[in-house]
CHARMM internal coordinates of N, CA and C (Angstrom, degrees):
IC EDIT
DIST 1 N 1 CA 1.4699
DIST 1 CA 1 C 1.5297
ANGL 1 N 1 CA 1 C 109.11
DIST 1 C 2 N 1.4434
ANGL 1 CA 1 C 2 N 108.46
DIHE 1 N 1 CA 1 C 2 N 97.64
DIST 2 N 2 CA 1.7028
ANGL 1 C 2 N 2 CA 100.97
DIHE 1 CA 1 C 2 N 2 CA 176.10
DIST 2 CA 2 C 1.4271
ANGL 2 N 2 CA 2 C 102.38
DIHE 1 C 2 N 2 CA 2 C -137.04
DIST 2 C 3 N 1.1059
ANGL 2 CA 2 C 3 N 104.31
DIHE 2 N 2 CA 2 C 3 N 155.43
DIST 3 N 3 CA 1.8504
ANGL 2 C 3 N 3 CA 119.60
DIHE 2 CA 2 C 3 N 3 CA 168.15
DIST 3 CA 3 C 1.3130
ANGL 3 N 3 CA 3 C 129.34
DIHE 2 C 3 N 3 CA 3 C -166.64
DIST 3 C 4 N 1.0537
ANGL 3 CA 3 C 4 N 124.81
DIHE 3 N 3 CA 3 C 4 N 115.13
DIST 4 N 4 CA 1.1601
ANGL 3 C 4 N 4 CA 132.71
DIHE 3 CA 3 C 4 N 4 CA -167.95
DIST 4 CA 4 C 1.1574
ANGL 4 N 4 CA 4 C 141.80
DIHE 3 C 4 N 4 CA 4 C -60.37
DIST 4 C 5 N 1.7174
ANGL 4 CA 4 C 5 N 115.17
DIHE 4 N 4 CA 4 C 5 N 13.15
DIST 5 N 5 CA 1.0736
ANGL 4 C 5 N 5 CA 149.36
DIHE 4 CA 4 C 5 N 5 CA 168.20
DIST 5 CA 5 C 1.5914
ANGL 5 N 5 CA 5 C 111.91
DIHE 4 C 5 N 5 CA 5 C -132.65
DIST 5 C 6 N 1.6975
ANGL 5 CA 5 C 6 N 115.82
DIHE 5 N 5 CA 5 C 6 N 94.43
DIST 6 N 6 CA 1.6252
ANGL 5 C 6 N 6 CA 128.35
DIHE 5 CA 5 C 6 N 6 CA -165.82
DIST 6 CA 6 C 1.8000
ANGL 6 N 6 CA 6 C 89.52
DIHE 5 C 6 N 6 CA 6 C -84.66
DIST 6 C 7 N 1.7514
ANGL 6 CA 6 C 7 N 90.93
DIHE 6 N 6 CA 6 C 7 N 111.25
DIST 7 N 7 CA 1.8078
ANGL 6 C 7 N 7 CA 98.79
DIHE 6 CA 6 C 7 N 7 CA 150.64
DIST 7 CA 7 C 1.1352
ANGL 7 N 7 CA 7 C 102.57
DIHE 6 C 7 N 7 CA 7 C -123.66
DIST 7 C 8 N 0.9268
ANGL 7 CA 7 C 8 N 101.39
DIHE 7 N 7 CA 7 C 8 N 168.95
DIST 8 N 8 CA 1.7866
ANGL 7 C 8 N 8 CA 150.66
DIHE 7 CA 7 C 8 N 8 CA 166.82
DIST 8 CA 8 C 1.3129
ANGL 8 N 8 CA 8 C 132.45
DIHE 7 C 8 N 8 CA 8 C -91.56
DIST 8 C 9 N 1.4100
ANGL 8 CA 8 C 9 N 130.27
DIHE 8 N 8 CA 8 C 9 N 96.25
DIST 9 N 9 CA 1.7642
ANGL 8 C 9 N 9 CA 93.10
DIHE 8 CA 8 C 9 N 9 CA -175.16
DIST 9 CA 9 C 2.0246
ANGL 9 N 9 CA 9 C 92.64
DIHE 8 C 9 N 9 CA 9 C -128.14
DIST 9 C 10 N 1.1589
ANGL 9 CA 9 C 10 N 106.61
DIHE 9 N 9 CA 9 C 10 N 141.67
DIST 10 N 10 CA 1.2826
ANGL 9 C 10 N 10 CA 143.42
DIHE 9 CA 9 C 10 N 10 CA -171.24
DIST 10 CA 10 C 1.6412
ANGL 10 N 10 CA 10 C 111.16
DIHE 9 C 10 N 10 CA 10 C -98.00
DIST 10 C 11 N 1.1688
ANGL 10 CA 10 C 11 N 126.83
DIHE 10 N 10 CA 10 C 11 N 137.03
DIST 11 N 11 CA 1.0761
ANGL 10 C 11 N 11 CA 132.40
DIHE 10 CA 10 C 11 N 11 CA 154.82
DIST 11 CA 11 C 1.6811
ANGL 11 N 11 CA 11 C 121.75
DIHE 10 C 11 N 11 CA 11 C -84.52
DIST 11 C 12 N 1.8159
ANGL 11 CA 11 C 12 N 103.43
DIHE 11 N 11 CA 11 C 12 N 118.59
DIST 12 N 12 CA 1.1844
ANGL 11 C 12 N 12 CA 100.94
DIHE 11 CA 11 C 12 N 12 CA -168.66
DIST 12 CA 12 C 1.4853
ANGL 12 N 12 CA 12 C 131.11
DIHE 11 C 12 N 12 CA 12 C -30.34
DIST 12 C 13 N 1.5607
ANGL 12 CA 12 C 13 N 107.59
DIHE 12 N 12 CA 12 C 13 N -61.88
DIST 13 N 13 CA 1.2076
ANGL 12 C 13 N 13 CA 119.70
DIHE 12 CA 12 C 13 N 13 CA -151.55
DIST 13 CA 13 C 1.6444
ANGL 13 N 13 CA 13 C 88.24
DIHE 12 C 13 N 13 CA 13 C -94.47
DIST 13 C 14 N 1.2120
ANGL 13 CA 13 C 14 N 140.20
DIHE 13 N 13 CA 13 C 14 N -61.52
DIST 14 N 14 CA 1.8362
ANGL 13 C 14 N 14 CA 124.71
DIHE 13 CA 13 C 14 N 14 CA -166.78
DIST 14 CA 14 C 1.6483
ANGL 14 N 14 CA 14 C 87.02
DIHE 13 C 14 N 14 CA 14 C -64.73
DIST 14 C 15 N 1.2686
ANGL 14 CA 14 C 15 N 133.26
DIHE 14 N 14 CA 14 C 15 N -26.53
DIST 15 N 15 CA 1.3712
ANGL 14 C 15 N 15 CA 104.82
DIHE 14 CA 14 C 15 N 15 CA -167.32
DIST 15 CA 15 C 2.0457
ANGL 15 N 15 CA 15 C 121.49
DIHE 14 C 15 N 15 CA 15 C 78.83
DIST 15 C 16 N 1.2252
ANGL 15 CA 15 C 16 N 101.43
DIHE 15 N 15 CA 15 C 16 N -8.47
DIST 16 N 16 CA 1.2991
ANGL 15 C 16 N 16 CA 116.66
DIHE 15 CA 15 C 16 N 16 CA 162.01
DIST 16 CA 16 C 1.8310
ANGL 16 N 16 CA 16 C 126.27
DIHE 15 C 16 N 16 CA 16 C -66.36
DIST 16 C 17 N 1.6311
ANGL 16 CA 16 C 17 N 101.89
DIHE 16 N 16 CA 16 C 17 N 150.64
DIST 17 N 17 CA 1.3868
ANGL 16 C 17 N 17 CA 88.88
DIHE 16 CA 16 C 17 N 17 CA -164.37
DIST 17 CA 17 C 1.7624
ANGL 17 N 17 CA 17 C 82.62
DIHE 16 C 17 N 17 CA 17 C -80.99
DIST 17 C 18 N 1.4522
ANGL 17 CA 17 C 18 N 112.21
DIHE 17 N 17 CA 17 C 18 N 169.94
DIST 18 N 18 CA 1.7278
ANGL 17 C 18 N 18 CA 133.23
DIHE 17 CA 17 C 18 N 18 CA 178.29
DIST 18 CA 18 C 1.4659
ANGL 18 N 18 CA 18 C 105.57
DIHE 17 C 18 N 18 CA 18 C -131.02
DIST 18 C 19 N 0.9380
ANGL 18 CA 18 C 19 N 131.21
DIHE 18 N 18 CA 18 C 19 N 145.51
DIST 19 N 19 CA 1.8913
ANGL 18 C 19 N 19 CA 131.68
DIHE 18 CA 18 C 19 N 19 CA 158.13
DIST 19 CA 19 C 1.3491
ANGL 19 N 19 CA 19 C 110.29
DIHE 18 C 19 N 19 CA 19 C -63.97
DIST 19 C 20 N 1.2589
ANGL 19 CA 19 C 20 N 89.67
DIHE 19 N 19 CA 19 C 20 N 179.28
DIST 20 N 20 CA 2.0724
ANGL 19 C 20 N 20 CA 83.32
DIHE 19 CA 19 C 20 N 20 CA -164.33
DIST 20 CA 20 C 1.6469
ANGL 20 N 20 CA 20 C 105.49
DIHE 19 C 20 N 20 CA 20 C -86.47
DIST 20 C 21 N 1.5825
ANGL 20 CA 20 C 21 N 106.21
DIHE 20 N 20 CA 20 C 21 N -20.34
DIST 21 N 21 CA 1.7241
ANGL 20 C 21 N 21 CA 105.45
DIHE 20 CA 20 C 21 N 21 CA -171.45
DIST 21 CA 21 C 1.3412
ANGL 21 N 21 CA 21 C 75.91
DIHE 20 C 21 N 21 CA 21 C -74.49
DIST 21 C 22 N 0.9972
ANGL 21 CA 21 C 22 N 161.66
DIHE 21 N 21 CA 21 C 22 N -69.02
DIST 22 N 22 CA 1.4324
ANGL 21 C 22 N 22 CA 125.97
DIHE 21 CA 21 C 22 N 22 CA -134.92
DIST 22 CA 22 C 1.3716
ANGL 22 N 22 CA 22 C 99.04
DIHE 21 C 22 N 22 CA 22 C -79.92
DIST 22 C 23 N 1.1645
ANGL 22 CA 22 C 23 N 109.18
DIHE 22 N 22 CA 22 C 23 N -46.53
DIST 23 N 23 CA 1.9250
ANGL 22 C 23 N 23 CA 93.92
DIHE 22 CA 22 C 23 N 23 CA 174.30
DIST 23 CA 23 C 1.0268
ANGL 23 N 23 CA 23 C 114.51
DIHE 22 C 23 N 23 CA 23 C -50.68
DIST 23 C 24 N 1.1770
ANGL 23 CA 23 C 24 N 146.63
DIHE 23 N 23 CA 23 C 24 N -46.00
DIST 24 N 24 CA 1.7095
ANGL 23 C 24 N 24 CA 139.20
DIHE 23 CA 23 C 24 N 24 CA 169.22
DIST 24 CA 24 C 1.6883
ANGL 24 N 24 CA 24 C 112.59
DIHE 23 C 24 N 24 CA 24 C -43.56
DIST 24 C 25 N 1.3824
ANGL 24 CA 24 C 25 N 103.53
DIHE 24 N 24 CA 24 C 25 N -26.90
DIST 25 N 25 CA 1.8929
ANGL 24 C 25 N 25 CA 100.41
DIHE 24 CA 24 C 25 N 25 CA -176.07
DIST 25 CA 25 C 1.1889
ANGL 25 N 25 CA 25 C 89.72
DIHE 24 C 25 N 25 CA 25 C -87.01
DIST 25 C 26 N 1.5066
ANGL 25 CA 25 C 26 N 149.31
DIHE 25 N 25 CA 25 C 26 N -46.80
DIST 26 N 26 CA 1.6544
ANGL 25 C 26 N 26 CA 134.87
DIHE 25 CA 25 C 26 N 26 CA -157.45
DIST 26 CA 26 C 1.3798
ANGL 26 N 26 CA 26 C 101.34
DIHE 25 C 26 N 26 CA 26 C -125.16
DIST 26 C 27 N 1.5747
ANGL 26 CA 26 C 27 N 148.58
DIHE 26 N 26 CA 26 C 27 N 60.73
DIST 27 N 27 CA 1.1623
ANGL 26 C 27 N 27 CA 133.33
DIHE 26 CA 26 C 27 N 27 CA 174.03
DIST 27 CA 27 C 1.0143
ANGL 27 N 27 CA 27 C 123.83
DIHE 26 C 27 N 27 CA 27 C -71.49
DIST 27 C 28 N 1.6863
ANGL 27 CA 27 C 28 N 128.50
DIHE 27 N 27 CA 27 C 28 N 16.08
DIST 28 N 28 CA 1.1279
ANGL 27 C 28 N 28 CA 142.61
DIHE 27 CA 27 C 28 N 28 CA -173.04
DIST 28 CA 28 C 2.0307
ANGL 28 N 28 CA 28 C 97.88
DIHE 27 C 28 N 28 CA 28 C -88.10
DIST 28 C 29 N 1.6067
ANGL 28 CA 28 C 29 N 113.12
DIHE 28 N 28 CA 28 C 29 N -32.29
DIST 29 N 29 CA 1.1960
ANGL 28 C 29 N 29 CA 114.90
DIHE 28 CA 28 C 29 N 29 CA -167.67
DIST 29 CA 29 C 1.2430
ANGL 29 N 29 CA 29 C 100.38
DIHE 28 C 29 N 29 CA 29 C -105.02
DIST 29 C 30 N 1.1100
ANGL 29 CA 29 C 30 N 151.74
DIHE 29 N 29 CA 29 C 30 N 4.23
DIST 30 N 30 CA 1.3079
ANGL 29 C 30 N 30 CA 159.24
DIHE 29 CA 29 C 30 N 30 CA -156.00
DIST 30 CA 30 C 1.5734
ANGL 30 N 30 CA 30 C 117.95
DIHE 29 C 30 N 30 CA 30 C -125.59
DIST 30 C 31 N 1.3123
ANGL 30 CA 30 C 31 N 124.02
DIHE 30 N 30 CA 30 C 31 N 153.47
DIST 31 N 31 CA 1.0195
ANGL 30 C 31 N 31 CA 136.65
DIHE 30 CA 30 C 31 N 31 CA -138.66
DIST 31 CA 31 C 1.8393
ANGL 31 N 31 CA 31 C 91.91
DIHE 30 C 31 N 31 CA 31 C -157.23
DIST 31 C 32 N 1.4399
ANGL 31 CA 31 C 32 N 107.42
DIHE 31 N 31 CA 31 C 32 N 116.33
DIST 32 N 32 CA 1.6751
ANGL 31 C 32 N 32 CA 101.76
DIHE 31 CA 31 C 32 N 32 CA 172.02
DIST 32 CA 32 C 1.6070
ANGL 32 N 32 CA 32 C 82.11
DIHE 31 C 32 N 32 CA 32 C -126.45
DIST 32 C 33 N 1.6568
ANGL 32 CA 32 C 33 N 94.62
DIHE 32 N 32 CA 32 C 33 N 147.85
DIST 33 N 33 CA 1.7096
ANGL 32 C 33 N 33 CA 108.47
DIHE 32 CA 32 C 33 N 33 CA 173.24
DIST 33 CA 33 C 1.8619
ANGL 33 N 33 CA 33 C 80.45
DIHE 32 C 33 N 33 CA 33 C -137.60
DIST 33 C 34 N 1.6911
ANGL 33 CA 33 C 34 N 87.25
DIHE 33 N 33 CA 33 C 34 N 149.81
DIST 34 N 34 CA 1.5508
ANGL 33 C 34 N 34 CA 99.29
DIHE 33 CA 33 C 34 N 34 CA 162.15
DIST 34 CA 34 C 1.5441
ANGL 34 N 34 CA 34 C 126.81
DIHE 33 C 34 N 34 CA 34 C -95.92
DIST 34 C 35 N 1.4022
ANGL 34 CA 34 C 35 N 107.91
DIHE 34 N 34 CA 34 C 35 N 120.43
DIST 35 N 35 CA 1.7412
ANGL 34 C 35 N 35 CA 94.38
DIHE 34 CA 34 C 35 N 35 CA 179.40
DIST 35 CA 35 C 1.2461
ANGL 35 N 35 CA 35 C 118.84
DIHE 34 C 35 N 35 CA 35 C -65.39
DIST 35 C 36 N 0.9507
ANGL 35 CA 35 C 36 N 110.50
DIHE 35 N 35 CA 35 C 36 N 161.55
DIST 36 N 36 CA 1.5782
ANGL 35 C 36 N 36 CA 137.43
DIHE 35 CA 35 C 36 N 36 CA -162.81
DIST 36 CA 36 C 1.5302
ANGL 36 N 36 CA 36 C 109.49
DIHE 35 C 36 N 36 CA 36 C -121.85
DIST 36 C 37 N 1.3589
ANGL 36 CA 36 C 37 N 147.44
DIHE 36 N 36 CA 36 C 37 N 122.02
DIST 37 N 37 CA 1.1663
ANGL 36 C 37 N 37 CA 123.59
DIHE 36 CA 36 C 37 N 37 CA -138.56
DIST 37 CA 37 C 1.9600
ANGL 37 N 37 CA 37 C 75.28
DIHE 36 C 37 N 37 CA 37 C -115.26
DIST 37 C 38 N 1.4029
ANGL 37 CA 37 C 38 N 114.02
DIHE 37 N 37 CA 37 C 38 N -38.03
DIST 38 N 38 CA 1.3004
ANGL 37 C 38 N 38 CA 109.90
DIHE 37 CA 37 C 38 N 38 CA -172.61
DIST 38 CA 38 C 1.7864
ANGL 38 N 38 CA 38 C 125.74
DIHE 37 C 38 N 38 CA 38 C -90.29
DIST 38 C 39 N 0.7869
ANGL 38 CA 38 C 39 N 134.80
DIHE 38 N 38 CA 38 C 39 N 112.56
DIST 39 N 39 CA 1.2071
ANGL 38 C 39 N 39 CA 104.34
DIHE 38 CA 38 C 39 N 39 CA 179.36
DIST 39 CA 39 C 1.4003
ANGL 39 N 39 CA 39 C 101.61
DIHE 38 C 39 N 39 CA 39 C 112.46
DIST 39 C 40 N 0.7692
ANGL 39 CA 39 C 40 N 135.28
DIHE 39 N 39 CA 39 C 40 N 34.02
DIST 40 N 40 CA 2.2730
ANGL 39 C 40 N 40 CA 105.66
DIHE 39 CA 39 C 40 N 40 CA -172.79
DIST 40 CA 40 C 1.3610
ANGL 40 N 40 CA 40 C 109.27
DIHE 39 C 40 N 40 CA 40 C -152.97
DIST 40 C 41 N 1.1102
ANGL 40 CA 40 C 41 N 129.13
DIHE 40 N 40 CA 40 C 41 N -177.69
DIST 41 N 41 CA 0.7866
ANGL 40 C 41 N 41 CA 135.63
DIHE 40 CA 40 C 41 N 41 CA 160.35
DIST 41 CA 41 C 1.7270
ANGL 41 N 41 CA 41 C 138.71
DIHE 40 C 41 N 41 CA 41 C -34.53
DIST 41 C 42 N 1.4734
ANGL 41 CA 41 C 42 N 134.84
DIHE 41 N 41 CA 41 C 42 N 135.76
DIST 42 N 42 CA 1.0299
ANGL 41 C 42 N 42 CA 90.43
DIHE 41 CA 41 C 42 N 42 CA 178.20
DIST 42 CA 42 C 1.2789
ANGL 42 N 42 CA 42 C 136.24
DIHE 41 C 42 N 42 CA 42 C -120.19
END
COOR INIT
IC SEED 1 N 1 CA 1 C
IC BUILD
């Protein structure tokens, strides 16, 4: 599993991280942020 662009995707409301197939079935509840390797949050 690699890609050269690291996201994240979150479920809006628990705020929990989700896998991406399930984010692909409800992206209405979901939340993708891109990591940031420098700088960010942690």
């Amino acid at each position: 599993m690699t890609s050269k662009r690291p996201t994240r995707v979150r479920d809006a409301r628990t705020g929990r991280f989700v896998p991406k197939r399930e984010a692909a079935r409800r992206p209405a509840t979901t939340v993708t942020e891109t990591v940031r390797r420098r700088g960010g949050k942690k």
